[in-house]
C-alpha positions as CSV (number, residue, x, y, z in Angstrom):
1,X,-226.5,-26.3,-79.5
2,X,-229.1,-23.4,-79.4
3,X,-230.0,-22.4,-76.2
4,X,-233.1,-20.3,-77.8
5,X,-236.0,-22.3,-80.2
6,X,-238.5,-20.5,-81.8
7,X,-240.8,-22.3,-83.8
8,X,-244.0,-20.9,-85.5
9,X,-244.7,-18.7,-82.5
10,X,-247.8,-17.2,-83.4
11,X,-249.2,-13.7,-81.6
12,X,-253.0,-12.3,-81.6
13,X,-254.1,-9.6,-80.4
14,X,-257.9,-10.3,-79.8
15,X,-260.7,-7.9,-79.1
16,X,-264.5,-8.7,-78.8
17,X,-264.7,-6.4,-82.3
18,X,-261.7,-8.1,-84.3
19,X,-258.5,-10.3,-84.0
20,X,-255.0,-8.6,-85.6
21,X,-252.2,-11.0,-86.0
22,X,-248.9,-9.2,-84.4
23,X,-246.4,-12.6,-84.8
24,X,-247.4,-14.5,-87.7
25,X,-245.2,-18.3,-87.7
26,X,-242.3,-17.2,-86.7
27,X,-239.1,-19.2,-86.5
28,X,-235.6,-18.7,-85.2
29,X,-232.8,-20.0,-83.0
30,X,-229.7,-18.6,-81.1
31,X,-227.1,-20.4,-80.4
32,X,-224.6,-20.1,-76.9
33,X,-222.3,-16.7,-77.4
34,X,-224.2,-15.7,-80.8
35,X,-226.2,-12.4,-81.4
36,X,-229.1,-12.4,-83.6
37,X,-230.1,-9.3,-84.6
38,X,-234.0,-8.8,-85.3
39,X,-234.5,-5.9,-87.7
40,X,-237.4,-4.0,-89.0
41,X,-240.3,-1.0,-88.7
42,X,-242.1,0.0,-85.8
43,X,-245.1,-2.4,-85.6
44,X,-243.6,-5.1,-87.5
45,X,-243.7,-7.5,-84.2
46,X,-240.1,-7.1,-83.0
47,X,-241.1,-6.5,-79.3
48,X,-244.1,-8.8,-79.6
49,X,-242.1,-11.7,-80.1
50,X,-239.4,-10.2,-77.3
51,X,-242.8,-10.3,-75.1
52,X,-243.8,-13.5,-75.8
53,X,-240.2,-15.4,-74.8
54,X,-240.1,-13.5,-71.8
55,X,-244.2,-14.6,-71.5
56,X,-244.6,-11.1,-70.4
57,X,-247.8,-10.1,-72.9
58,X,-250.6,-9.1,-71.6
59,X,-254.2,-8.9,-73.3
60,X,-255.3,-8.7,-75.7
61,X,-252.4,-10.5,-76.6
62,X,-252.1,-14.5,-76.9
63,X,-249.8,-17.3,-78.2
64,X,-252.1,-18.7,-80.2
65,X,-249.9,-21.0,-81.7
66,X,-246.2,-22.4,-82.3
67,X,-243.7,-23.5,-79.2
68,X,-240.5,-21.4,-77.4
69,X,-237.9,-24.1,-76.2
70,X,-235.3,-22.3,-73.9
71,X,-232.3,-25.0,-73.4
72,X,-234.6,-27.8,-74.2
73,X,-236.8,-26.4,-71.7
74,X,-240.6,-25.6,-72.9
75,X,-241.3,-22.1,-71.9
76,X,-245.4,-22.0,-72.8
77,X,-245.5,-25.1,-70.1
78,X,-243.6,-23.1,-67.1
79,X,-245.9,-22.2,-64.3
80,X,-245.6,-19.0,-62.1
81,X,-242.8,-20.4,-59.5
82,X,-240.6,-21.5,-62.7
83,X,-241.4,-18.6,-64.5
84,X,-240.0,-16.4,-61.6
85,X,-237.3,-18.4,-61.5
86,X,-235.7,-18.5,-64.9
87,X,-236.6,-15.1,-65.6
88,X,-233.1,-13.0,-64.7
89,X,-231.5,-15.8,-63.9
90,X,-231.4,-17.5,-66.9
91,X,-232.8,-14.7,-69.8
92,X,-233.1,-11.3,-68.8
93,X,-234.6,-8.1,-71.3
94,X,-233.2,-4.7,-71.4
95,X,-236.3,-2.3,-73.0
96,X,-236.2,0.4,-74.5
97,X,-236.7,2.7,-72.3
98,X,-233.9,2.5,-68.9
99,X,-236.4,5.3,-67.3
100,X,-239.9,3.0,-67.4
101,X,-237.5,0.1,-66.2
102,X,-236.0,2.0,-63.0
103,X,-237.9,3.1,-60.0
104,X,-238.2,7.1,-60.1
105,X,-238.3,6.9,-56.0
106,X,-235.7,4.3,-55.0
107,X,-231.4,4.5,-55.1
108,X,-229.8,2.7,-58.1
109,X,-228.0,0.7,-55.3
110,X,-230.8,-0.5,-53.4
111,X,-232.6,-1.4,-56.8
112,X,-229.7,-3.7,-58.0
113,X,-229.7,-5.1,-53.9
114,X,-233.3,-6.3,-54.3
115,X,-232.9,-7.6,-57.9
116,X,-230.0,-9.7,-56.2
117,X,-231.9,-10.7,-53.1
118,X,-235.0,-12.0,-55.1
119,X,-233.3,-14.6,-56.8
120,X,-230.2,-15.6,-54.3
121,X,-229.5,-16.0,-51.2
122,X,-227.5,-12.9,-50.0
123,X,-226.9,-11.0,-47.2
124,X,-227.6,-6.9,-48.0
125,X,-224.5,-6.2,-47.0
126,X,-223.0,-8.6,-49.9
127,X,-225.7,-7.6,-52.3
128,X,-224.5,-3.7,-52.1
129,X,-221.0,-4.6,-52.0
130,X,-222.1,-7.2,-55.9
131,X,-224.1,-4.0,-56.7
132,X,-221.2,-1.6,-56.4
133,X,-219.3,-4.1,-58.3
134,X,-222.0,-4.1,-61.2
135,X,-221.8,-0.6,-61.5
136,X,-217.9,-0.7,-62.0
137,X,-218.4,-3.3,-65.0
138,X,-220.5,-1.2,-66.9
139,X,-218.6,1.9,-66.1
140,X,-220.9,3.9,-64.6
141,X,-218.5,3.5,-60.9
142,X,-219.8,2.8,-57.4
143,X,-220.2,6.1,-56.3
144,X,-223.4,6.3,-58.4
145,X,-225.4,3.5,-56.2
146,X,-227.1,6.3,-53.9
147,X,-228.0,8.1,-56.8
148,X,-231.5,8.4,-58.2
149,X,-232.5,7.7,-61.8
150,X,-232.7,11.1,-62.3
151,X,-229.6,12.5,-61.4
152,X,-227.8,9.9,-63.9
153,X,-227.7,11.0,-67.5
154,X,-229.4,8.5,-70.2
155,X,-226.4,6.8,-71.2
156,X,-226.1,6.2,-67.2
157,X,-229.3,4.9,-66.7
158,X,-229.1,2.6,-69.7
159,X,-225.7,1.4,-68.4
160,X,-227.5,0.2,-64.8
161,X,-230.3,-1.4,-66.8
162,X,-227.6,-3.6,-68.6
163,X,-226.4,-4.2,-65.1
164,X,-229.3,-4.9,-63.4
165,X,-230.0,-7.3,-66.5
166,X,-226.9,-9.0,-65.9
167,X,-226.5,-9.1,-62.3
168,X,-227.3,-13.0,-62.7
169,X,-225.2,-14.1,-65.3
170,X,-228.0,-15.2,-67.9
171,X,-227.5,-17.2,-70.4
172,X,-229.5,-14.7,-72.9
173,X,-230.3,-11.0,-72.9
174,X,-232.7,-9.4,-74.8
175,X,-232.1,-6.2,-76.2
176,X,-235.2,-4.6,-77.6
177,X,-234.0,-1.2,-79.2
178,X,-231.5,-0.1,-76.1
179,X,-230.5,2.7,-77.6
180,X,-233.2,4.4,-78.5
181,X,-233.3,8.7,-78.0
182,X,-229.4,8.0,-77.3
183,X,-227.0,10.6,-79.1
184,X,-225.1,8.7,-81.7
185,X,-221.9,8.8,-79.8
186,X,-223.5,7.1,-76.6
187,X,-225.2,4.7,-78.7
188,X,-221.8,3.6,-79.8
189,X,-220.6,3.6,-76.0
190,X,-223.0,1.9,-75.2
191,X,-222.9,-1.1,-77.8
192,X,-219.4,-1.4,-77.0
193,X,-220.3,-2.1,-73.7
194,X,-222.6,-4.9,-74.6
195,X,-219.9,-6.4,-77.0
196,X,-217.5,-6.4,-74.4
197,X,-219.7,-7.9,-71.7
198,X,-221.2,-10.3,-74.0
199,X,-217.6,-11.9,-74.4
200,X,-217.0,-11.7,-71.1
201,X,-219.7,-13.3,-69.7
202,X,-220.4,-15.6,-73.4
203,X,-224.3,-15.0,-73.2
204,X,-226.2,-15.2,-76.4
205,X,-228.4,-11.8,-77.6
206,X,-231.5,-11.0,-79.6
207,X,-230.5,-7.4,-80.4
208,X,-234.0,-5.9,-81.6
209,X,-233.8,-2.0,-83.7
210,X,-235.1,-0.9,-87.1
211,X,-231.4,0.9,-87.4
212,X,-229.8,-1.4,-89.4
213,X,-226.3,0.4,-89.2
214,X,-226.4,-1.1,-86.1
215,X,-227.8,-4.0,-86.6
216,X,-225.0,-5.2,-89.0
217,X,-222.3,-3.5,-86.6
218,X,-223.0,-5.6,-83.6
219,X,-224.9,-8.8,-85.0
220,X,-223.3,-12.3,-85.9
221,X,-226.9,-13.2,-88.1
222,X,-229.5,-11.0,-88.7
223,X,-233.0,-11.6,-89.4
224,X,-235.7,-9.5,-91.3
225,X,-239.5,-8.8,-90.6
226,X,-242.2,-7.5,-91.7
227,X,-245.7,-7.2,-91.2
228,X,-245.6,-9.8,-88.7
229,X,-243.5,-12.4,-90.5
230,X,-239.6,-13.4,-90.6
231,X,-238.8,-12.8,-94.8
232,X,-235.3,-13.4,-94.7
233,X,-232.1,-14.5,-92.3
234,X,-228.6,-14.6,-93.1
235,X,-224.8,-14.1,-91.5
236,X,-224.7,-10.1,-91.3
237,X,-221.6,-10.1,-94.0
238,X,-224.7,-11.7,-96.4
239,X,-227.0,-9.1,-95.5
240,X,-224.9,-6.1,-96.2
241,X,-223.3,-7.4,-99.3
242,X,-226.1,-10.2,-100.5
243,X,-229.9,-9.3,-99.1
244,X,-232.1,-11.1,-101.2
245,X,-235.5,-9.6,-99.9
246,X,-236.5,-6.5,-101.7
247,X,-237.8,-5.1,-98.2
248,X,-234.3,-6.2,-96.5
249,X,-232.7,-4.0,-99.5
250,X,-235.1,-1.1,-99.1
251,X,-233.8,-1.0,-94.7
252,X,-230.1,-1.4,-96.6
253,X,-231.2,1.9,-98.9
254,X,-233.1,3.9,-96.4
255,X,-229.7,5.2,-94.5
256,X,-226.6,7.1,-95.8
257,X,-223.1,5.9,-95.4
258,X,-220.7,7.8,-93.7
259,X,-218.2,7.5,-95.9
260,X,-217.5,6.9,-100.2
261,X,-219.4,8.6,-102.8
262,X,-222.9,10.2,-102.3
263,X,-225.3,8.1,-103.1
264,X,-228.8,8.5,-103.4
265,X,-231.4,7.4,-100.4
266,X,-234.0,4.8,-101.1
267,X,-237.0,3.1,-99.5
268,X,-239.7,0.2,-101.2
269,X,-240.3,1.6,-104.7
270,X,-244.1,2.1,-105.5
271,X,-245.3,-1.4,-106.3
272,X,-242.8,-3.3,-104.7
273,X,-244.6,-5.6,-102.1
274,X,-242.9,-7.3,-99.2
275,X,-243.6,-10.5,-100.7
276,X,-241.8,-10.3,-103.6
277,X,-239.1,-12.1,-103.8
278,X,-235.5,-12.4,-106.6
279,X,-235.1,-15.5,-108.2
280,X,-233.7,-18.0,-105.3
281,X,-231.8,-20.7,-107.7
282,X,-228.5,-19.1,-106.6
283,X,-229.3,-18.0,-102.9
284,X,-226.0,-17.2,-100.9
285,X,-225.2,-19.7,-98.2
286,X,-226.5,-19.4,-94.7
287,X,-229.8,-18.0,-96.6
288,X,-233.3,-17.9,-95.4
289,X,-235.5,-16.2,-97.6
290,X,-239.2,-15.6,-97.6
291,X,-240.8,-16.1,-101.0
292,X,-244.4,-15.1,-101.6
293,X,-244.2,-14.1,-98.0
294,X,-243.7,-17.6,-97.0
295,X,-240.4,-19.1,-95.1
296,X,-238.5,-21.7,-96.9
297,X,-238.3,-24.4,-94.1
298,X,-234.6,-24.7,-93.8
299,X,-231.6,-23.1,-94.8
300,X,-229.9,-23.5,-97.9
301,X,-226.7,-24.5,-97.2
């Protein structure tokens, strides 16, 4: 069962001048324990759409059209008091950056206490004590809970925001681009951490990037966009070894391997558009594949 529907969810961002269409139909589900990874450029609508499940746009932006069922649950129907509710306890988003997320002025400690007092009833003195605890999971240790953001290095910081995201035990966590300014080593830390949590806790994750090295390392299906739309979904395995998109192969191209023969680095050649599409008669199981920029309704199976 998918605890995560997304069905034609369609973004605008209006302005008295014009309207620009950041999510255009798009469609996807997760299933309990799965990560979907969500791959593409900046401005392609990867955050958009993490914005609108959370129902955290702001205007100009507006749903203008499709639905977001969470667990059977309609999400555009919530009001404020359910909405406060099923925020962190049942999905919770990690963004990009852990620094615009964490209070400059206030303790890590007393941060993860009133995330945990908000939404359960807990005495302070048990909250610090869970808080402490939080900290140990994601290896950052107790000791750092009367710290400040500042004095905690980026990996750190990024660490507490994964706490803090999971200090309720949701049932999905949305990653948009986590590890973003990371070095490459903490990067790698740091997915670890979420691959090991994830199968401890068995919460599903839309892990959003346009690094698709790391997209394919940590992802169970991935799923391509562009300008707005979804062009192609398929197991990871099928997207390294089998994209049918041109633009998924041109993401594929556009970063070395670290091992084998050189190869040479490629992007979209000149007059190559998104929507064009290889001949689908023979698509790859567990396919979805945009042609002419539109998506096939269901999977060929």
């Amino acid at each position: 069962m998918s605890v995560l529907e997304v069905r034609d969810l369609t973004v605008d961002y209006v302005s008295d001048e014009r309207s620009v269409r950041g999510a255009d139909r798009v469609s996807f589900s997760i299933a309990q324990g799965e990560i979907l990874g969500l791959a593409g450029e900046s401005g392609c609508g990867k955050s958009t759409c993490a914005n609108a499940i959370m129902r955290l746009l702001k205007e100009p932006a507006r749903i203008t059209g499709g639905s977001i069922l969470f667990d059977g649950q309609d999400v555009l129907s919530m009001d404020a008091a359910r909405l406060r509710d099923w925020r962190w306890r049942e999905v919770a988003m990690v963004f990009q950056s852990a620094m615009s997320s964490l209070n400059p002025v206030m303790r890590i400690g007393d941060q993860l206490v009133d995330t945990l007092r908000a939404h359960e009833r807990i005495s302070k003195r048990d909250a610090w004590r869970r808080a402490g605890e939080l900290l140990e999971m994601v290896r950052v240790g107790a000791d750092r809970l009367r710290s400040y953001p500042h004095q905690l290095s980026g990996g750190q910081r990024q660490r507490v925001v994964i706490a803090m995201a999971c200090s309720l035990r949701p049932r999905l966590l949305i990653l948009d681009e986590p590890t973003t300014a990371l070095d490459v080593v903490v990067q790698q830390d740091i997915l670890q951490q979420i691959r090991d949590l994830q199968q401890e806790l068995d919460f599903a994750v839309l892990f959003i990037t346009h690094d698709m090295s790391l997209m394919l390392e940590l992802s169970d299906r991935i799923g391509i966009m562009v300008a707005g739309r979804i062009v192609e979904v398929a197991p990871a395995a099928v997207i390294r070894d089998g994209a049918r998109h041109p633009y998924t192969r041109a993401l594929l191209g556009a970063f070395p391997p670290i091992s084998g023969p050189r190869t040479k680095l490629s992007g979209l050649a000149e007059g190559v558009r998104f929507t064009d599409v290889p001949d689908l008669v023979e698509v790859a199981p567990g396919h979805l594949v945009a042609p002419s920029g539109a998506l096939i309704e269901e999977e060929t199976r």
